[in-house]
Backbone bond lengths (Angstrom), bond angles and torsions (degrees), N, CA, C in turn:
res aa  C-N    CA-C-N  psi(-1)  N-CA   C-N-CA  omega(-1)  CA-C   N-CA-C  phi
1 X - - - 1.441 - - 1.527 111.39 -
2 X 1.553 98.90 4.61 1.938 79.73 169.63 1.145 121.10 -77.96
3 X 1.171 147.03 9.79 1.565 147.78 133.27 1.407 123.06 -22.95
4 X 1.732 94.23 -61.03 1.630 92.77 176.04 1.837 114.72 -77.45
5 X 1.367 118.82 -37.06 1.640 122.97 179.13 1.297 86.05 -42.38
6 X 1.608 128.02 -45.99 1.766 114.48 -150.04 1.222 97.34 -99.55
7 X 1.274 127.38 20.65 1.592 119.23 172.05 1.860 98.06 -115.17
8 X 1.376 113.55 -51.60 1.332 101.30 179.06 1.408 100.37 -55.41
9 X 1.438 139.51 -34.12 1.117 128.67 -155.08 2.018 110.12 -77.13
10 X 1.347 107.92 -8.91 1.268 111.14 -143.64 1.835 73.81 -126.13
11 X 1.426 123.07 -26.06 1.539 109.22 165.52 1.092 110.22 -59.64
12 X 1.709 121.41 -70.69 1.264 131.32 -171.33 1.623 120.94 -61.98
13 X 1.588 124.59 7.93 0.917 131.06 135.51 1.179 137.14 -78.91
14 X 1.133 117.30 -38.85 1.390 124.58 173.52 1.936 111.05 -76.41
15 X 1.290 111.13 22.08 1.206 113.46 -156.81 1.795 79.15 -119.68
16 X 1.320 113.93 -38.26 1.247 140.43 -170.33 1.632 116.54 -73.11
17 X 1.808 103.65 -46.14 0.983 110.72 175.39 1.810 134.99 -73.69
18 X 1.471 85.84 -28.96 1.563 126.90 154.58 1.337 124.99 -27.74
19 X 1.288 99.91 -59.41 1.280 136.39 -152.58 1.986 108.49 -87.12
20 X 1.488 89.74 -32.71 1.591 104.62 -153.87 1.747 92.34 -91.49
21 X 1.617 105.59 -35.20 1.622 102.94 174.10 1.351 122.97 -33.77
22 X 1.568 94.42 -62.16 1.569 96.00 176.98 1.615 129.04 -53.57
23 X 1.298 103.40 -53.57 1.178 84.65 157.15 1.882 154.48 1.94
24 X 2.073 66.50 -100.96 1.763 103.12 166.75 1.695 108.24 -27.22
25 X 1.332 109.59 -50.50 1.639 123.30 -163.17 1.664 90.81 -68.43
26 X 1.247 140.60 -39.70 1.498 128.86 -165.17 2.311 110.73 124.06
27 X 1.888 103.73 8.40 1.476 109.34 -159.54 1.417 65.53 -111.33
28 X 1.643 97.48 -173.46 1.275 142.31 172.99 1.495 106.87 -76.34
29 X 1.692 116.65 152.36 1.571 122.28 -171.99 1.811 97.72 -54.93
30 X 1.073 115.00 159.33 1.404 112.33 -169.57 1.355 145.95 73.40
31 X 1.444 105.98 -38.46 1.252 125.52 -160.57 1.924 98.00 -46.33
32 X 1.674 90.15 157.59 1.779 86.70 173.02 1.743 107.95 -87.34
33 X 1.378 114.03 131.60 1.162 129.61 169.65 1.696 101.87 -93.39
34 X 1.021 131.52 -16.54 1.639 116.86 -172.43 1.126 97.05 -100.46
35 X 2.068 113.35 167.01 1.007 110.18 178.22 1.522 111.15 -99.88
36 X 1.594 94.61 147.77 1.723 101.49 169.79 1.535 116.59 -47.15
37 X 1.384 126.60 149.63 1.287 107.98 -164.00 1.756 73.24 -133.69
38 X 1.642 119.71 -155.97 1.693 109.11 -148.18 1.899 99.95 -98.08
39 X 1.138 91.06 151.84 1.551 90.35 173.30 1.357 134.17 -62.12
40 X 1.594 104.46 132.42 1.530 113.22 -177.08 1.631 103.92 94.88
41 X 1.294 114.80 -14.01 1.535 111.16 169.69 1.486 116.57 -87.68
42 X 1.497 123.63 137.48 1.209 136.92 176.04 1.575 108.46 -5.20
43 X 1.801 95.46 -72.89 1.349 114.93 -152.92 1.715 105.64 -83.97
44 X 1.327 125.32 40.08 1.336 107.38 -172.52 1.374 98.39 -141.72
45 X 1.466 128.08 55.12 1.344 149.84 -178.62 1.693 94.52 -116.47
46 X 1.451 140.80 -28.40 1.832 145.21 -162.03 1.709 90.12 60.94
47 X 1.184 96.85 -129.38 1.751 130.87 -168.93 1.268 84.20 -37.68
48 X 1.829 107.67 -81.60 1.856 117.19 -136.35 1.622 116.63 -36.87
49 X 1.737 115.57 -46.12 1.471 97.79 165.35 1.748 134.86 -36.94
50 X 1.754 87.89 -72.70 1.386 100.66 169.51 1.733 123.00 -32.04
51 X 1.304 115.71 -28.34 1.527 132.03 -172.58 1.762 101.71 -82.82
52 X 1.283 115.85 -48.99 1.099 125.07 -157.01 1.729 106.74 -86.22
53 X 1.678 100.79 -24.55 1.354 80.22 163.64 1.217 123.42 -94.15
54 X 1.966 123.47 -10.29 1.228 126.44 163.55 1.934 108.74 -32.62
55 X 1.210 93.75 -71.34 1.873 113.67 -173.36 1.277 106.65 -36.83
56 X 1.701 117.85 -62.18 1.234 123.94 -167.38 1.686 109.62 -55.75
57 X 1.141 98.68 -34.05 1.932 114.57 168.86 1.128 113.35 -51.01
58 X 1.050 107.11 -52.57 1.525 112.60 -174.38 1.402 128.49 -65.12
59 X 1.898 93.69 -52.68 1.638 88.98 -170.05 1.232 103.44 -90.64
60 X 1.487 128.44 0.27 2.069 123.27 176.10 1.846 76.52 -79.55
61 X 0.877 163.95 -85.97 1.833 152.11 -127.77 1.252 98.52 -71.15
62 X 1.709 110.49 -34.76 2.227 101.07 -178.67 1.724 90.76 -92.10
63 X 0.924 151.30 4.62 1.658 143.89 134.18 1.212 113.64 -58.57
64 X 1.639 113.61 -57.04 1.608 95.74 -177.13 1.684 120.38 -74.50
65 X 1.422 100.71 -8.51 1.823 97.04 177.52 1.267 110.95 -99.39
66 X 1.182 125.23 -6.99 1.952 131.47 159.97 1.726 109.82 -68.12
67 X 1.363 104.27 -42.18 1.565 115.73 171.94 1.602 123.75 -64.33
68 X 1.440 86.78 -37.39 1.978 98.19 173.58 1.621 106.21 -78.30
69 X 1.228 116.33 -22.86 1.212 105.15 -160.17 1.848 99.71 -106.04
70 X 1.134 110.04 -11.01 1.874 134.64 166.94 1.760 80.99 -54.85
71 X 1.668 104.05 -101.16 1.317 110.05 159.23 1.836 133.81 27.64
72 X 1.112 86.85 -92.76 1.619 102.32 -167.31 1.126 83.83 -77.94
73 X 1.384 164.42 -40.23 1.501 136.09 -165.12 1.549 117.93 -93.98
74 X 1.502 110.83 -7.05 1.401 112.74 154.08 1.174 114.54 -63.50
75 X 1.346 110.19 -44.94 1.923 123.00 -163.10 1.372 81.13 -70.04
76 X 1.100 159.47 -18.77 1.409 144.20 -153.86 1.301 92.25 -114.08
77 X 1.227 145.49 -36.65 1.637 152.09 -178.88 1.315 100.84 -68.00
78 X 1.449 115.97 -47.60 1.763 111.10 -169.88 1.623 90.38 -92.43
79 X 1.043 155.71 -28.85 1.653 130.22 178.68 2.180 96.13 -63.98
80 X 1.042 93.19 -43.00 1.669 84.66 -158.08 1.712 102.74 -74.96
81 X 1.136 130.44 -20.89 1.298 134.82 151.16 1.487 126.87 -67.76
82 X 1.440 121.29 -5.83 1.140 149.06 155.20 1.766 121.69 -56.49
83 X 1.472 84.44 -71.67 1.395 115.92 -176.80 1.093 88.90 -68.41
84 X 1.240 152.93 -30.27 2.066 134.73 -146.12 1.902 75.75 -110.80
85 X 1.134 133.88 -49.09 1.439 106.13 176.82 1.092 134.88 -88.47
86 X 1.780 122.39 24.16 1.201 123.05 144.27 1.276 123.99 -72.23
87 X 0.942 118.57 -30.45 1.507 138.11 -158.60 1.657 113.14 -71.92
């Protein structure tokens, strides 16, 4: 599962990095630095896309490592409940 650690890790950076542009430029954390481009076209959201797929990065890799970790502690409940009724 280090795939997903290095994907949430690389969302919530880029969530970070995002964040720090604005800044850098002289705005507030976040702020949009790109320009709006025309309405109803893809590209004329600036930042908020770019942001939204940071997030979506993030929290689908901390879903899939809440699920792995759901997971492995069942598998650990049914071996040791296993083992106690062999016995």
């Amino acid at each position: 599962m280090r795939v997903a650690e290095a994907a949430e890790g690389a969302g919530a950076g880029s969530i970070i990095l995002l964040g720090t542009v604005g800044v850098v430029v002289g705005s507030a954390f976040l702020a949009n630095v790109l320009p709006l481009g025309q309405l109803g076209r893809l590209a004329s959201g600036g930042l908020i896309p770019l942001i939204s797929v940071a997030v979506g990065l993030a929290v689908a890799a901390g879903v899939a490592l809440v699920i792995r970790a759901f997971v492995a502690e069942a598998l650990a409940i049914r071996r040791i409940r296993h083992a106690e009724n062999e016995t």
